[in-house]
C-alpha positions in Angstrom: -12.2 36.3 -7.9 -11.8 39.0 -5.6 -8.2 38.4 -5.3 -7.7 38.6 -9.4 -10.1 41.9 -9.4 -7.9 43.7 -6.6 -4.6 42.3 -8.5 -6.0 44.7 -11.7 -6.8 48.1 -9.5 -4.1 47.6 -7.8 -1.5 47.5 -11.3 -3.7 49.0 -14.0 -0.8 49.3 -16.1 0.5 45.5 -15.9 -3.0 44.3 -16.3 -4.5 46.7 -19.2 -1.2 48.4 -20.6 1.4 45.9 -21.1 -1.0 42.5 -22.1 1.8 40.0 -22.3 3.5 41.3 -19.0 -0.2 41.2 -17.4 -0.2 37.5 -18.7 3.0 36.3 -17.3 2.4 37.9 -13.9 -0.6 36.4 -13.4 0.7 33.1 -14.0 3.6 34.1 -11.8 1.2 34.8 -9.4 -0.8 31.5 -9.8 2.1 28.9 -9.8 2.1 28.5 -6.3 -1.0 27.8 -6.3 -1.3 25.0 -8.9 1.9 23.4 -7.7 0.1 23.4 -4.5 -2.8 21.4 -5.6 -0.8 19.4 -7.6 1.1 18.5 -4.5 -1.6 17.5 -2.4 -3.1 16.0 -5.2 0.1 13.7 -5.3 0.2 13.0 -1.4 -3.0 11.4 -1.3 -2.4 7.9 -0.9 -3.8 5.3 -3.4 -6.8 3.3 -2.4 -6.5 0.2 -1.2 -6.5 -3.0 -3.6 -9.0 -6.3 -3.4 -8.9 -9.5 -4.8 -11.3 -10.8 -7.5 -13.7 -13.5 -7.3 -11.1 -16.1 -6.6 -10.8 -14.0 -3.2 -14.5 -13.5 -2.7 -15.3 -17.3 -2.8 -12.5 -17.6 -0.2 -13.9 -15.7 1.9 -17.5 -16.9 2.0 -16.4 -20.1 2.5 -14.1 -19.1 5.2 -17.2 -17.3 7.2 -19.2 -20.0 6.9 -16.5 -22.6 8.3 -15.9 -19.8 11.1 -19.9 -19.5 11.7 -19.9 -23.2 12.3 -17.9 -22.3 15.8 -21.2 -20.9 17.2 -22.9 -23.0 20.0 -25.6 -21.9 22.4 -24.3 -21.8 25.8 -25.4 -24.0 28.7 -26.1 -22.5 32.1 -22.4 -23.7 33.4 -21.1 -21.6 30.3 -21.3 -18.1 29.7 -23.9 -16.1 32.6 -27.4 -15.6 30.5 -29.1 -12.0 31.1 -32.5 -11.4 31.2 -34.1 -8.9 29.0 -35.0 -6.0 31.3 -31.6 -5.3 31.5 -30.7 -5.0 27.7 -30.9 -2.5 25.0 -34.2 -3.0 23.2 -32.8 -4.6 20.4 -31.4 -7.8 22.3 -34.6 -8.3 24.1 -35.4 -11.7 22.8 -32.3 -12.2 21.2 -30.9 -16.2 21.2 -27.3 -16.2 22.8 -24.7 -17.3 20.8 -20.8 -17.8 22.2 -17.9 -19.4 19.9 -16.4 -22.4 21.1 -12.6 -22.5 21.0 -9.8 -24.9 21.3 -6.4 -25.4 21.1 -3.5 -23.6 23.0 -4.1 -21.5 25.5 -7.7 -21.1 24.4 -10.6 -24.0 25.2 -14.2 -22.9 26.3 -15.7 -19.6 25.5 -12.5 -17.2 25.3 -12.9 -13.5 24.9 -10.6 -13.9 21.9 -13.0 -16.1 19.7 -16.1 -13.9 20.9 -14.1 -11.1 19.5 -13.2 -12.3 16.2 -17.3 -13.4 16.0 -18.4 -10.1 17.0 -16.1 -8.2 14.6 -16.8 -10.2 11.6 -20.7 -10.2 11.8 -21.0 -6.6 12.7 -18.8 -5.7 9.9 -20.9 -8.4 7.6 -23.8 -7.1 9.1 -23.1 -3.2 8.0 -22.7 -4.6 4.4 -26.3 -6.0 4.6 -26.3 -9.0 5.7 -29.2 -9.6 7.7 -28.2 -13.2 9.3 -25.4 -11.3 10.4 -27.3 -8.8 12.2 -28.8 -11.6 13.9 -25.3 -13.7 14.7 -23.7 -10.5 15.9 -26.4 -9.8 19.1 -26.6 -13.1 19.6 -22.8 -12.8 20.6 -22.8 -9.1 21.9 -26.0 -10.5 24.3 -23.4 -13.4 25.4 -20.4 -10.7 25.7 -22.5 -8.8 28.0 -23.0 -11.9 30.3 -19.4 -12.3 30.0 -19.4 -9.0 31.1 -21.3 -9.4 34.0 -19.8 -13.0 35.5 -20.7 -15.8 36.8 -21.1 -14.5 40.3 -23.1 -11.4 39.2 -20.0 -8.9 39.2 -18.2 -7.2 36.7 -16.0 -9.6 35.3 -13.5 -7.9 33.6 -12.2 -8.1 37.6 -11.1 -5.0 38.8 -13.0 -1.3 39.3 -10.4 1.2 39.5 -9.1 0.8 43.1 -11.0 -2.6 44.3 -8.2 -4.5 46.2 -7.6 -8.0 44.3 -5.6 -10.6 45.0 -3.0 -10.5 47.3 -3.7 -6.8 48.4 -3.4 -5.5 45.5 -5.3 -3.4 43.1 -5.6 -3.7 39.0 -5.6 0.0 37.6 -8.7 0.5 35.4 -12.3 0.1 35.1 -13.5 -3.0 33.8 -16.8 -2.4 33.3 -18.7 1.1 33.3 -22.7 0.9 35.3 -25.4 1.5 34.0 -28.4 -0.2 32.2 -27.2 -3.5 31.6 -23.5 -4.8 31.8 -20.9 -3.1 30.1 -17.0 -3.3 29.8 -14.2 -6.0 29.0 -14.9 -9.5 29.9 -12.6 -12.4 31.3 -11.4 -13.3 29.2 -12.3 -17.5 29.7 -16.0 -19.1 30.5 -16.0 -21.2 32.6 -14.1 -19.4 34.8 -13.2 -22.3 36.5 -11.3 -23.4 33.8 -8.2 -21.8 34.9 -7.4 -23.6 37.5 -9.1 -27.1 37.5 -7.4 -28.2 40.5 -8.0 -24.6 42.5 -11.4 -23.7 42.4 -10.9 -20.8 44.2 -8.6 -19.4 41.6 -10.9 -18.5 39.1 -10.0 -17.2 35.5 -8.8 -13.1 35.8 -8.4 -10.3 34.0 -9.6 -9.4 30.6 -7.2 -9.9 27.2 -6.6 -6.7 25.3 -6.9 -8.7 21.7 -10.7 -9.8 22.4 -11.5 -7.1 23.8 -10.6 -4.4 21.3 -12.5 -6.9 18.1 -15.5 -7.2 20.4 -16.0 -3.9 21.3 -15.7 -2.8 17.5 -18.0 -5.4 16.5 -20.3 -3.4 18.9 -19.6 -0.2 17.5 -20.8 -1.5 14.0 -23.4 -3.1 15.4 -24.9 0.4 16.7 -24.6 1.8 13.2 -26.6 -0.8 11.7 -28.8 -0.6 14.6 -29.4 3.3 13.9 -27.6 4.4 16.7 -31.0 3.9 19.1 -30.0 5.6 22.6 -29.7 2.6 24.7 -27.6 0.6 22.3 -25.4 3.7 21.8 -25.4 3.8 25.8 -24.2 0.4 26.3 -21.7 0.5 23.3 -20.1 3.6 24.4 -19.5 2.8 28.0 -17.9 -0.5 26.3 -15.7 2.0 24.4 -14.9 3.7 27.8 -13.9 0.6 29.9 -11.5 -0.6 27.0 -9.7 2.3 27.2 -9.4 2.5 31.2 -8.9 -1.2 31.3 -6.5 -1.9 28.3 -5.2 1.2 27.5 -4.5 2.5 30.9 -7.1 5.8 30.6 -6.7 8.1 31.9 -3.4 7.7 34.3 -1.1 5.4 32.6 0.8 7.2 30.0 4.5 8.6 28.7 5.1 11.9 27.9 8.0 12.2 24.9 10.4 15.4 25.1 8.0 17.2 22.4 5.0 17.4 25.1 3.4 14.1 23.0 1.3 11.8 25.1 1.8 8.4 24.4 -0.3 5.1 25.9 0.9 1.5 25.5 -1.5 -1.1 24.7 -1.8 -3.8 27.8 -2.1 -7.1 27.6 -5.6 -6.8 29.8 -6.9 -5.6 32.9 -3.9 -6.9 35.4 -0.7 -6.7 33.3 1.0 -5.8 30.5 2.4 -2.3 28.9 3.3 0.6 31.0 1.7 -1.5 34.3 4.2 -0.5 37.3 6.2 -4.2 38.4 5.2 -2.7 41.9 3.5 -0.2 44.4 0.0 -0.3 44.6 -1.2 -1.4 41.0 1.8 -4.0 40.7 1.4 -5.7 37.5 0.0 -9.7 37.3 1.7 -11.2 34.9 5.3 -10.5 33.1 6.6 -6.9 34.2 6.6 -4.1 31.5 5.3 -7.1 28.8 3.7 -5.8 25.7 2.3 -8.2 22.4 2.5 -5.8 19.2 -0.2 -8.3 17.7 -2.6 -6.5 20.4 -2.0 -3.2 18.5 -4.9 -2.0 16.6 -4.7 1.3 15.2 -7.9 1.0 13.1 -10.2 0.5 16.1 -8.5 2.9 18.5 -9.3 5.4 15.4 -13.1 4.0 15.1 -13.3 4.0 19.1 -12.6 8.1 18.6 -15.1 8.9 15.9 -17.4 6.9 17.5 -16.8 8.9 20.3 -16.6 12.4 18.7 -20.0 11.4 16.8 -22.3 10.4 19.2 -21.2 12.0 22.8 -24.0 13.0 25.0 -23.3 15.3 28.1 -24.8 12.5 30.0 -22.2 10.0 29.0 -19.5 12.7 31.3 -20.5 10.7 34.0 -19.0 7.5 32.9 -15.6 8.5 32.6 -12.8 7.7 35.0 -10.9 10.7 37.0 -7.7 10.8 37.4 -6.2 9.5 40.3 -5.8 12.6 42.1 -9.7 13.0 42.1 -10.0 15.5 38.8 -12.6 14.9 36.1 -12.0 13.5 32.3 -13.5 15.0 29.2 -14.6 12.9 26.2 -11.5 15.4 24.3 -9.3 13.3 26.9 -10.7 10.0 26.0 -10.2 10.8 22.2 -6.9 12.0 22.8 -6.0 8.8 24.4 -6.8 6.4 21.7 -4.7 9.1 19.0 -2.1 8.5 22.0 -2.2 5.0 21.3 -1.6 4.9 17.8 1.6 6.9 17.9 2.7 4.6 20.3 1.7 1.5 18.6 3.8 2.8 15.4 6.7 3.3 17.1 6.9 -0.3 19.1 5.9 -2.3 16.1 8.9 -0.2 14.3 11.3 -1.5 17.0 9.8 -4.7 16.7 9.8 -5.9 13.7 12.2 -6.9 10.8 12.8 -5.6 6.9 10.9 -8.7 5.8 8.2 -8.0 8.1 8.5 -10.6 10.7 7.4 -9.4 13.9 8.3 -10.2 17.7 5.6 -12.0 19.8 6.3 -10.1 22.7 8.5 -7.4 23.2 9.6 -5.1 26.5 8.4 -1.5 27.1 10.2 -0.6 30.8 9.6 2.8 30.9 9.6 3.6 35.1 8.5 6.4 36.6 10.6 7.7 39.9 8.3 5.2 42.1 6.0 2.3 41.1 2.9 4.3 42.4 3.1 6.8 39.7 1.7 6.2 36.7 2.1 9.1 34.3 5.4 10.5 34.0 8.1 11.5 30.8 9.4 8.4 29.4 10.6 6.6 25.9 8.3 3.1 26.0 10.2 2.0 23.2 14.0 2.8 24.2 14.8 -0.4 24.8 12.6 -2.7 22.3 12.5 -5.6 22.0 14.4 -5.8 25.1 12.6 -5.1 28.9 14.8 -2.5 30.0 18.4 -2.0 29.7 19.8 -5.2 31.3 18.0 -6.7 27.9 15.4 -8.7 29.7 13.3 -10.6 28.2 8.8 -11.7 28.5 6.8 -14.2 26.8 3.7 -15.6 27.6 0.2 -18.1 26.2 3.0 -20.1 24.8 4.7 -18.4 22.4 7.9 -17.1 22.7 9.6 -13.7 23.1 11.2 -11.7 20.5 10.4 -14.4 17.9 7.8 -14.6 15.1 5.0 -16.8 15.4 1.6 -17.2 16.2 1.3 -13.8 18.2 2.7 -11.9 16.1 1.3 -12.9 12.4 -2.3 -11.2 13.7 -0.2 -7.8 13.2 -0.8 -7.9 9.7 -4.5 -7.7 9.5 -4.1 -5.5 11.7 -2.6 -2.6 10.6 -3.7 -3.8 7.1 -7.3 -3.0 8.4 -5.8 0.6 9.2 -4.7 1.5 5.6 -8.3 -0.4 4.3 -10.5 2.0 6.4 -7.9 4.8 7.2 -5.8 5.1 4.2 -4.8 8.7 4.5 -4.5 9.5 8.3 -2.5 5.9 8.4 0.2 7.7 5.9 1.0 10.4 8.8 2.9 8.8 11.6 6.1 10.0 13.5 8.8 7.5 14.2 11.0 8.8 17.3 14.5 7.7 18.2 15.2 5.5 21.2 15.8 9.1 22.5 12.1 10.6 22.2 12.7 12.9 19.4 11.0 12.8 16.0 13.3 10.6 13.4 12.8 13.0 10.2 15.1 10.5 8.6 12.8 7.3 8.5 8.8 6.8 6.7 7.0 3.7 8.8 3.5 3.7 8.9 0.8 1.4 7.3 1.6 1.1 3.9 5.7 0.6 4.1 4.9 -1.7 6.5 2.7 -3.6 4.6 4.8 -3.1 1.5 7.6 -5.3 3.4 5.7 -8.6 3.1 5.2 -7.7 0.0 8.9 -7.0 -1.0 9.8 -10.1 1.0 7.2 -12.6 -1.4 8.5 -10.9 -4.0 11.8 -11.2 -3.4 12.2 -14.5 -2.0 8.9 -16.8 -3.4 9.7 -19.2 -6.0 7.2 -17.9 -8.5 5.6 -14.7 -9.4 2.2 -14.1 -8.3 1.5 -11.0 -9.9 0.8 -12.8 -13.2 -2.0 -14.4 -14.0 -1.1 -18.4 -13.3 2.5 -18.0 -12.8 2.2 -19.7 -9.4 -0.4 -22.3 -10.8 -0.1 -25.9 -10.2 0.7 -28.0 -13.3 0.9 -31.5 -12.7 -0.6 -34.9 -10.7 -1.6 -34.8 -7.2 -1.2 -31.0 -7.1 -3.7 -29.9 -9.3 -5.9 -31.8 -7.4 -6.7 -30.0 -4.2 -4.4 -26.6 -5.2 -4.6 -24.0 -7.6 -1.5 -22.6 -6.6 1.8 -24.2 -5.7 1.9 -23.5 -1.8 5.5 -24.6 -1.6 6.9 -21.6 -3.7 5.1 -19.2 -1.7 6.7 -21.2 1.6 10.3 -19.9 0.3 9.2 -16.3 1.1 8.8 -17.3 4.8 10.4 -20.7 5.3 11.6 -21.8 8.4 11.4 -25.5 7.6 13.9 -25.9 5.4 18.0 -25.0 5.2 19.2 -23.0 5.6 15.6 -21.0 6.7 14.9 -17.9 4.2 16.9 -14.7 5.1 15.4 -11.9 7.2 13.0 -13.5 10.0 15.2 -12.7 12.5 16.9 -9.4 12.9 18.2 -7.2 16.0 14.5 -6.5 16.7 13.6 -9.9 16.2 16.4 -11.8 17.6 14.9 -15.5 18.1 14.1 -17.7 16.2 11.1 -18.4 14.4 8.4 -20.2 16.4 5.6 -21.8 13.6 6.2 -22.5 10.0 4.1 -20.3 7.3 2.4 -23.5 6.4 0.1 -23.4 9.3 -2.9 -20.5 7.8 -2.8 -18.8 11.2 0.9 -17.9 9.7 0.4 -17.4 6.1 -3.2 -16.1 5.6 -1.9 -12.8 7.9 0.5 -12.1 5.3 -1.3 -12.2 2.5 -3.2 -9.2 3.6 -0.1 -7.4 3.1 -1.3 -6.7 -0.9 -4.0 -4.7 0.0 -1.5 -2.0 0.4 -0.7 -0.6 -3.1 3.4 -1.2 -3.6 4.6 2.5 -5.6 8.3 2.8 -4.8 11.0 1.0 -6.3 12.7 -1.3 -3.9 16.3 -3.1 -4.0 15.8 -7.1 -3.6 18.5 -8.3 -1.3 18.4 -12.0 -3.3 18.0 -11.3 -6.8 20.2 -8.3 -7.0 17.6 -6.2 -8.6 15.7 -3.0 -8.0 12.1 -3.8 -8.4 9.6 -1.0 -9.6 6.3 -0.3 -8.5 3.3 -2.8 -9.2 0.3 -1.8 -10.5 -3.2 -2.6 -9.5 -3.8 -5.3 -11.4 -0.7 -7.3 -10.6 -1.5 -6.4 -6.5 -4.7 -8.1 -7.2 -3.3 -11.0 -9.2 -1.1 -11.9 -5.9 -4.3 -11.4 -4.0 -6.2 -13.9 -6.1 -3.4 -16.1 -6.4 -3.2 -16.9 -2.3 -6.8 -17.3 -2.2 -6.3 -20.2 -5.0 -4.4 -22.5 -2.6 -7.4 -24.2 -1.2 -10.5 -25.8 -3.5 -13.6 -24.3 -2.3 -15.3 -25.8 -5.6 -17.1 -28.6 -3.4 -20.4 -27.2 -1.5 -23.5 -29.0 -0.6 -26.4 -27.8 1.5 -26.1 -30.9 3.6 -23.0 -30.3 4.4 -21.5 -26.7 3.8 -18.2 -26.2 1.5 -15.9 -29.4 1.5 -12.2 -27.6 1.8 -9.0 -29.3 1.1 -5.3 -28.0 0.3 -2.3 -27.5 2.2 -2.6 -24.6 3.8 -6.2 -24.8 4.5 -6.8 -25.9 8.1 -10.0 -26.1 9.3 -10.0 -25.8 13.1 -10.5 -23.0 15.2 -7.5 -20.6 15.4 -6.5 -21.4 11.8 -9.9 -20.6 10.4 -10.5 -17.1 13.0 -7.5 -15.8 10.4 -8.2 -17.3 7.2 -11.9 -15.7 7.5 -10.5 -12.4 8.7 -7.2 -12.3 6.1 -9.9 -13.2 3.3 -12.7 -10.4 4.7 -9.8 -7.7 4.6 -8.5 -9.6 1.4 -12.0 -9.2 -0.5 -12.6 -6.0 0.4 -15.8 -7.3 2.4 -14.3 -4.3 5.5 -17.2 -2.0 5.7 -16.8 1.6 6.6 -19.1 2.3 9.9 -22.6 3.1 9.1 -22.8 6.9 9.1 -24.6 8.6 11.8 -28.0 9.7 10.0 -28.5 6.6 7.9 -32.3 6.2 7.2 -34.1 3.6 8.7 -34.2 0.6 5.9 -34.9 -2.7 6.7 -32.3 -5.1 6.5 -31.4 -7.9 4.1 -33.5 -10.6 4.1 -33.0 -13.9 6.6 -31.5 -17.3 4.9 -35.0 -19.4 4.4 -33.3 -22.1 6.5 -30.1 -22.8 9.1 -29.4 -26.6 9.0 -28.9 -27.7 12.5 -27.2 -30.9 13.8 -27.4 -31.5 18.1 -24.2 -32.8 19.5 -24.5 -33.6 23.5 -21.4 -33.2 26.0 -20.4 -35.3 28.6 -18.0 -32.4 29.8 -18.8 -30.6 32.9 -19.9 -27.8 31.1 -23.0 -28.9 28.6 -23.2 -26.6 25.3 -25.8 -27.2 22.6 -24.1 -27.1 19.2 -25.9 -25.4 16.1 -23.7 -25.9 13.1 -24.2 -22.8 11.0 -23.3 -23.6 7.2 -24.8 -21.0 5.4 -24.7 -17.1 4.7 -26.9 -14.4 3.6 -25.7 -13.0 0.2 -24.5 -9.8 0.1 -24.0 -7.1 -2.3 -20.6 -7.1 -3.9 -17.6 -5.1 -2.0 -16.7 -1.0 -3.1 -14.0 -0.7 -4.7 -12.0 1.4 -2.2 -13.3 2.0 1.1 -10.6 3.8 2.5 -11.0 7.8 3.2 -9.5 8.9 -0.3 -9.9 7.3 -3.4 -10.0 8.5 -6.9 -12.8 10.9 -7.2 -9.8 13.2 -5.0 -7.1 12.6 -7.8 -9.8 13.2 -10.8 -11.1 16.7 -9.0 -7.5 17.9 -8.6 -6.6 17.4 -12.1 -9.8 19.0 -13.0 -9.3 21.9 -11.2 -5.8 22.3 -12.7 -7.1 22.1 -15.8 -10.0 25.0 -14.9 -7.6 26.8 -13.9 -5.1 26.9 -16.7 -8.6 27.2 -18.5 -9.0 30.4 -16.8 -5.4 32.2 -17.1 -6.0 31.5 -21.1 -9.4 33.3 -20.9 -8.0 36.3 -18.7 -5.3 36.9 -20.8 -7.4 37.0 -23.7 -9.8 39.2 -22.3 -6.7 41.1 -21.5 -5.3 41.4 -24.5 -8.9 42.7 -26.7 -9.6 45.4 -23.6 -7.1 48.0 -23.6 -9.0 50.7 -21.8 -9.9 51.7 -18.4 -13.4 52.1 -18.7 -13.5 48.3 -19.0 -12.0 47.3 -16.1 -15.2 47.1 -13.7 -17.7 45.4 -16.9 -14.4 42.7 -16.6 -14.6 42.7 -12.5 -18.1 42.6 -12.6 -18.3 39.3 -14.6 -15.9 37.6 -12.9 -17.9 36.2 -10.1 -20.6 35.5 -12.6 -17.8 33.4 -14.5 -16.2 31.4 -11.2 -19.9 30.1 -10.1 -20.6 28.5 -13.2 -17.2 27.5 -13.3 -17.4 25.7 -9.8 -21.3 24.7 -10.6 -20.2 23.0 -13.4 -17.1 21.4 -11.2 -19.7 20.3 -8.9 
């Protein structure tokens, strides 16, 4: 108001004089200012998209097949804590651990406790009390993890403790304080590892369990009210990951615009930016990175979390720098942003048009001499290659520069980004293999996302985004699918010839590892649709320029992947009965059917906010059907099959940071405002004297606050 008032003093004879001149400058004047908001109104990103109830039923059975994964562990297992040395709210808390198999996992891995952890805090935050329970039952177990069998931190390695064969792992695994804290091993038994060594124990921590469990946690202390000593533990969890996995606060790359870069490790002893030699010589694959490990949603959870509920007592659990000078929670927060610009910019390099990924990928990016850590440097200059001899790192069995079962977890992952982090996941920088900032290329969440998406579109054999135009019509199909899951194969296919185009390109150079018909392949990609698809996009195969989909047909899609397995079948004896052919029901396949079909549903909850008021949670299932199983295996484990799940109150519609409230009080606003040059120019126009002007001044504030009231 006070800008319109001085506008009139200052030209009495545009404003009172000459009405229609007064008219058109103001609007002059206000232009710029509504094709302001209407820009920013238009760079909001759309919220996020969810399936329907076909999706919803997916995912509850899904969590209840995952849930029945949860033993209690036997003395041999997982170290048991007693209370005195836990938060108050685990003090008589039943210890829960998943029980893995398959590849490189068997026993308690830290990879299965972090998928558990994740799932039930997140399930827990949307009210579901059982959850509450299942999720401190596995952070009580973590913690033990945590702690090791031989009453140590686990994780391996405090920042300068010689290990191994004189050498040191850079980091802090765990943080002290009351009761354990940090990154775990990452396998229980730690024996395990070496069956005919006992001496050689399991090592290290893994980056991927680690970063799920800890956010678990984090959610956990929202729904636990954020009480001091849960908050304590919790945040020197926060701490360790980033020392331990992220290489805090030492282990960085500096770009030629001053930006500060870190590189995800593969755990405690290898992995990322980890020197191949000097004194914190890398244990595994030199300058090795897994883009599947990136998790941009948590890094940016880890830093709220942080910026939310710092204490000036917490100063004292941060790592200095090697050269002996202290860390400030601002560094720690700056680290995990650090990340995420990072992460971007090696999953761009590492991944194809279609969206296939590489398992593993180099990052050699030396310093002048292995024993420094921080130094300017490009990570990505020569992905997916290690270096410029084009070398090459795999590891756990999959293989580098290929897509497979590494590399399908990147979806969910950075589809989790744009379902909490819709807006900030829009603004990323690509660089050149040179450093600088590529103004010529978008990549961030969405067109990421959007490349699965182009790719089913493109390439399936039937149109999901209308309603039953992927159904199954005949015999032994209708059966046990919904869907046809061979039409759907021919987006990804790498069983038949010749294999469907784009799975390998120069950043994914070999070829595919498993075929989309396992669901630790194809559930991944499905997540993809969350991300809404607005730009209109050339498909390679049917030489066609596709538009934009809407809402509904993005749902559609979503509801047609969660159709390819019958859930119809449950009984309280004995939980759902799930067939189909892409419906597998053992342990790695179900961690990402139940995670693809959380994100899927739109079951992801925000974290609890910082002053929520102390309600009591939701209710407890009356019963938990429980069947005893007895090992003959070394290592004894009591099995409790979990079958059931607490009800929950149906998912928001958009969770993300922006939704449609932002788009609906931008176009009001325009319209108040065009509202408002109407009325002044009236008012001009009737008042041609200059004995008016300050009754006209006057009233304008009077005016604007019941404008903005009624906004409000």
């Amino acid at each position: 108001q006070g800008f319109f008032c001085s506008t009139a003093a200052q030209h009495p004879g545009l404003a009172f004089g000459a009405p229609s001149l007064a008219s058109a400058a103001m609007l002059k004047m206000l232009l710029p200012l509504l094709l302001c908001v209407s820009a920013c109104a238009a760079e909001k990103p759309a919220p996020p998209v969810y399936g329907g109830e076909p999706v919803q039923k997916a995912f509850d059975a899904w969590l209840s097949e995952w849930r029945n994964f949860y033993v209690e562990p036997g003395k041999d297992n997982v170290p048991l804590l007693d209370d005195a040395v836990l938060p108050e709210a685990l003090q008589g808390v039943k210890p829960k651990v998943v029980l893995s198999e398959g590849g490189a996992a068997g026993g308690v891995v830290s990879e299965g406790m972090g998928y558990g952890l994740m799932m039930e805090g997140m399930a827990a935050a949307r009210g579901d009390g059982w959850a509450v329970d299942l999720g401190l039952s596995l952070m009580r177990s973590w913690m033990g993890m945590v702690e090791g069998s031989d009453g140590a931190a686990s994780g391996g390695e405090g920042e300068g403790e010689e290990e191994g064969a004189g050498k040191a792992a850079y980091g802090v695994s765990a943080v002290a304080g009351k009761g354990p804290a940090g990154v775990a091993t990452w396998k229980f038994p730690r024996d395990l590892c070496a069956a005919n060594e006992p001496w050689k124990p399991c090592h290290g921590s893994a980056a991927d369990g680690d970063v799920d469990a800890v956010l678990g946690m984090v959610y956990l202390a929202g729904v636990k009210h954020y009480a001091d000593d849960f908050v304590d533990v919790v945040m020197r969890s926060v701490i360790a990951f980033a020392s331990a996995d992220l290489g805090f606060p030492d282990m960085y790359r500096v770009l030629p615009d001053g930006k500060r870069v870190y590189v995800p490790r593969a755990g405690s002893q290898w992995g990322g930016l980890t020197p191949s030699g000097g004194r914190f010589q890398a244990k595994g694959p030199d300058w090795c990175y897994n883009p599947s490990y990136f998790a941009p949603a948590h890094y940016r959870t880890f830093r709220d979390f942080v910026k939310a509920h710092w204490r000036k007592d917490f100063d004292q659990y941060l790592p200095p720098l090697l050269n002996g000078s202290k860390t400030s929670a601002e560094d720690l927060m700056a680290a995990f942003d650090g990340a995420i610009l990072g992460g971007y910019n090696i999953l761009y390099y590492s991944s194809c048009e279609s969206g296939a990924v590489s398992n593993w990928v180099g990052v050699q990016a030396p310093c002048e001499d292995d024993d420094t850590l921080s130094c300017g440097g490009v990570p990505w200059e020569y992905t997916p290659y290690v270096g410029k001899d084009q070398g090459k790192c795999s590891t756990s069995g999959t293989k580098w520069g290929s897509f497979g079962a590494d590399a399908t977890r990147t979806f969910w992952r950075v589809a989790m980004d744009y379902a909490l982090y819709a807006e900030e996941s829009e603004k990323v920088d690509i660089y050149w293999r040179s450093g600088w900032v590529n103004q010529n290329v978008t990549f961030n969440a969405r067109t990421f996302l959007n490349r699965v998406q182009t790719q089913y579109k493109d390439y399936a054999k039937c149109d999901g985004s209308s309603i039953g135009g992927c159904d199954c019509d005949w015999g032994e199909c209708t059966v046990t699918n919904k869907t046809r899951p061979w039409m759907l194969n021919a987006a990804f296919a790498v069983d038949t010839q010749p294999p469907t185009p784009g799975l390998t390109c120069d950043n994914v150079p070999t070829a595919w590892g498993q075929a989309w018909w396992a669901g630790f392949m194809s559930y991944p990609t499905f997540t993809a649709f969350i991300a809404p698809y607005q730009d209109n996009v050339y498909l390679k195969k049917k030489k066609l320029t596709a538009g934009p989909m809407s809402e509904q047909e993005s749902r559609n899609w979503l509801n047609t992947f969660a159709n390819l397995c019958d859930f119809s079948n449950f009984t309280e004896k004995g939980g759902w009965k799930i067939v189909g052919k892409v419906c597998q029901r053992t342990y790695f396949h179900v961690s990402q059917q139940a995670i693809s079909t959380m994100i899927m549903s739109g079951s992801l909850s925000p974290v609890p906010p910082a002053k929520s008021p102390k309600t009591k949670s939701a209710s407890k299932p009356k019963s938990h059907p429980k069947s005893q199983s007895n090992s003959t295996a070394k290592h004894k484990v009591v099995v409790e099959s979990v079958r059931k799940f607490s009800v929950r109150p149906a998912p928001a519609e958009s969770i993300g940071h922006v939704g449609n409230f932002q788009v609906l009080t931008a176009a009001a606003l325009l319209v108040l405002m065009a509202a408002f040059v109407g009325m002044v120019a009236a008012r001009i126009r009737k008042r041609g004297i200059a004995e008016q002007r300050l009754t006209e001044c006057d009233a304008n504030p009077l005016m604007d606050e019941a404008v903005v009231e009624h906004a409000i």
